[in-house]
C-alpha positions in Angstrom: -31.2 -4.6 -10.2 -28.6 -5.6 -7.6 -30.5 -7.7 -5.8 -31.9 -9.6 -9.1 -28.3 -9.9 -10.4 -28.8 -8.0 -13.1 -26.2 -5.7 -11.8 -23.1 -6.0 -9.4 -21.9 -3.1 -6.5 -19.2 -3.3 -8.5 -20.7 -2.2 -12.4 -19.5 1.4 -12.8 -23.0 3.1 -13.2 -25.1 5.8 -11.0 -28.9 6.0 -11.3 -29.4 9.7 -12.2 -33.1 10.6 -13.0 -34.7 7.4 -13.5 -31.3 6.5 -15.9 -28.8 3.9 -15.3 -25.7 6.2 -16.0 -22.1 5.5 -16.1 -19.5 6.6 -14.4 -15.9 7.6 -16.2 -12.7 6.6 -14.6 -10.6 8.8 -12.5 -7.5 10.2 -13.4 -5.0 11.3 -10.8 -6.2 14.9 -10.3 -10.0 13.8 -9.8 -8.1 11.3 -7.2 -6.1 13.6 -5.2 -8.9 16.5 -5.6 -11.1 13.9 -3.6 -8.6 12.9 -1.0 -7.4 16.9 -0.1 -11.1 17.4 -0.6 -12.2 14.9 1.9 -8.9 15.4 3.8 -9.7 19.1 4.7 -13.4 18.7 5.7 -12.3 16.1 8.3 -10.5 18.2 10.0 -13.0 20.9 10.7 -16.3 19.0 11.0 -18.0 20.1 14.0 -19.3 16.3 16.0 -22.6 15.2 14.6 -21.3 15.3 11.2 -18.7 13.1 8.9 -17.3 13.5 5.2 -18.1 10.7 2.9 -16.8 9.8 -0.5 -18.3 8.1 -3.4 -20.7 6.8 -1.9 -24.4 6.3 -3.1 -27.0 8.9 -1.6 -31.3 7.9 -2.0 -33.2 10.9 -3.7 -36.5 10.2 -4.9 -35.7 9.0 -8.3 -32.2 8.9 -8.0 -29.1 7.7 -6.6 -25.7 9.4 -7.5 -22.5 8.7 -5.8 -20.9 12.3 -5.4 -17.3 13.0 -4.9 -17.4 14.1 -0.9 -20.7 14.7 0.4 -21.1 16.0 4.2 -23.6 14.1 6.1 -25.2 14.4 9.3 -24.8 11.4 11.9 -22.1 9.0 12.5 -21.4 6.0 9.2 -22.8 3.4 11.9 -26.7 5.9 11.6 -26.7 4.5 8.2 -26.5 0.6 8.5 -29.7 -0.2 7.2 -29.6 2.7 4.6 -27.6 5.1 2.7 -28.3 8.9 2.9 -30.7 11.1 2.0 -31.3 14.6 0.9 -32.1 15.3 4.4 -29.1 13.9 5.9 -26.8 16.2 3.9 -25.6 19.4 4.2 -22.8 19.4 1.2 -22.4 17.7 -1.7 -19.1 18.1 -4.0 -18.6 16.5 -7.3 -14.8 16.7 -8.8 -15.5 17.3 -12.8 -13.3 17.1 -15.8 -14.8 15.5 -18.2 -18.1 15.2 -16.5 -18.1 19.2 -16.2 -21.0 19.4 -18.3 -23.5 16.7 -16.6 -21.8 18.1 -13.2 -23.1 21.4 -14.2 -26.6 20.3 -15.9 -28.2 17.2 -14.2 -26.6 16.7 -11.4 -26.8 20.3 -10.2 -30.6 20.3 -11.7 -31.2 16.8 -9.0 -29.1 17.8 -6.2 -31.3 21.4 -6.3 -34.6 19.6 -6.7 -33.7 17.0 -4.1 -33.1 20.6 -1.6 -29.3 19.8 -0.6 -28.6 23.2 0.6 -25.0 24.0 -0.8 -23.0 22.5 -3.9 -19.6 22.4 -5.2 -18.5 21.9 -8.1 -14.4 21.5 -8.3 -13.5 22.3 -11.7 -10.4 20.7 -12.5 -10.3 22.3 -16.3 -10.8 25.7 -15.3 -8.7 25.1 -11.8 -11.9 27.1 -10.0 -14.4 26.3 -7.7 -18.0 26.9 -8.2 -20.1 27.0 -4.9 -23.9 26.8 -5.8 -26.7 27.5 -3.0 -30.4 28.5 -2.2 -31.7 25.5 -3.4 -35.6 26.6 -5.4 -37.2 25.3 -8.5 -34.9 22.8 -9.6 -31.8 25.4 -9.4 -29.9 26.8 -7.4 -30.1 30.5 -7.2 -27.0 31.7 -6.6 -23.8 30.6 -7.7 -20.6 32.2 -6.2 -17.2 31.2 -7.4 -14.9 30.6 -4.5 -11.4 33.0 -4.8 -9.1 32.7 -2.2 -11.1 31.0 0.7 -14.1 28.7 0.5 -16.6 28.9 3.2 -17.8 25.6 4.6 -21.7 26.0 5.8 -23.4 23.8 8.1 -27.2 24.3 8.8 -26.9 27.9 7.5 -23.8 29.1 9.3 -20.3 29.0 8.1 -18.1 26.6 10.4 -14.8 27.1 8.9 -12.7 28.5 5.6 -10.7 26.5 3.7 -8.0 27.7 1.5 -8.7 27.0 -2.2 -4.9 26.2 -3.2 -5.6 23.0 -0.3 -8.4 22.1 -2.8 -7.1 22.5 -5.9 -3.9 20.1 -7.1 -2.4 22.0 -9.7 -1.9 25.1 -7.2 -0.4 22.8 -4.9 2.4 21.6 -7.7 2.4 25.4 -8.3 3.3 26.2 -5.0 5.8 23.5 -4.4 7.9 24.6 -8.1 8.0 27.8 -6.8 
């Protein structure tokens, strides 16, 4: 639709199961979530791997653009393509109000397209919901992260990072404290 002018790179929608879908503006705490978000994963991302944000990935009918998504490569492996299921080994959305499409379709695409591990950074709740084991178009098991959030690469856990380093409201938390 780009390429027929129909559409622009710069029209606000995601194509989400065959659907041209919008996408809602971020407020400050969706922008800051990303950033610490993306922020913290650069800094323990083994070589061979590198954190993008909001950036389209190609799943067979689909083509979100998710918060931070972990992908394998360097940015210049993908010149002539965005990523694919294949490529990546994390995928975060950042949901206020799209908690319940976060939680629904996009959790139902990301498990059908087989991304291994998915967070869901619930800025309404202030929690962080880590979905994994990828099988039937769900993922079957959903953990919530408490103090420490494991990051996993390939099936092993490379790092931890701290929730509260996640999560802005914590962070003005701690610093009125």
């Amino acid at each position: 639709m780009i390429q027929l002018g129909i559409l622009t790179d710069d029209d606000p929608v995601e194509l989400l199961e065959g659907w041209l879908v919008y996408k809602i503006p971020k407020n400050p705490p969706h922008r800051i979530t990303t950033k610490l978000t993306r922020d913290a994963l650069d800094q323990i991302l083994p070589p061979g791997w590198y954190v993008d944000t909001q950036e389209p990935i190609t799943l067979n009918d689909s083509e979100p653009e998710p918060d931070v998504v972990i992908v394998r490569g360097a940015t210049q492996d993908y010149l002539d393509r965005h990523s694919t299921a294949q490529d990546v080994a994390l995928v975060i959305e950042v949901s206020d109000s799209t908690l319940e499409r976060d939680r629904t379709s996009k959790k139902r695409l990301y498990a059908r397209s087989l991304i291994p591990v998915y967070w869901i950074i619930n800025l309404i709740d202030r929690t962080i919901e880590i979905y994994s084991q990828p099988e039937n178009e769900d993922y079957q098991q959903q953990t919530p992260a408490t103090e420490q959030i494991g990051v996993v690469l390939e099936g092993h856990t490379i790092a931890q990072i701290p929730v509260s380093a996640l999560l802005p409201y914590e962070l003005l938390q701690k610093q009125s404290e």
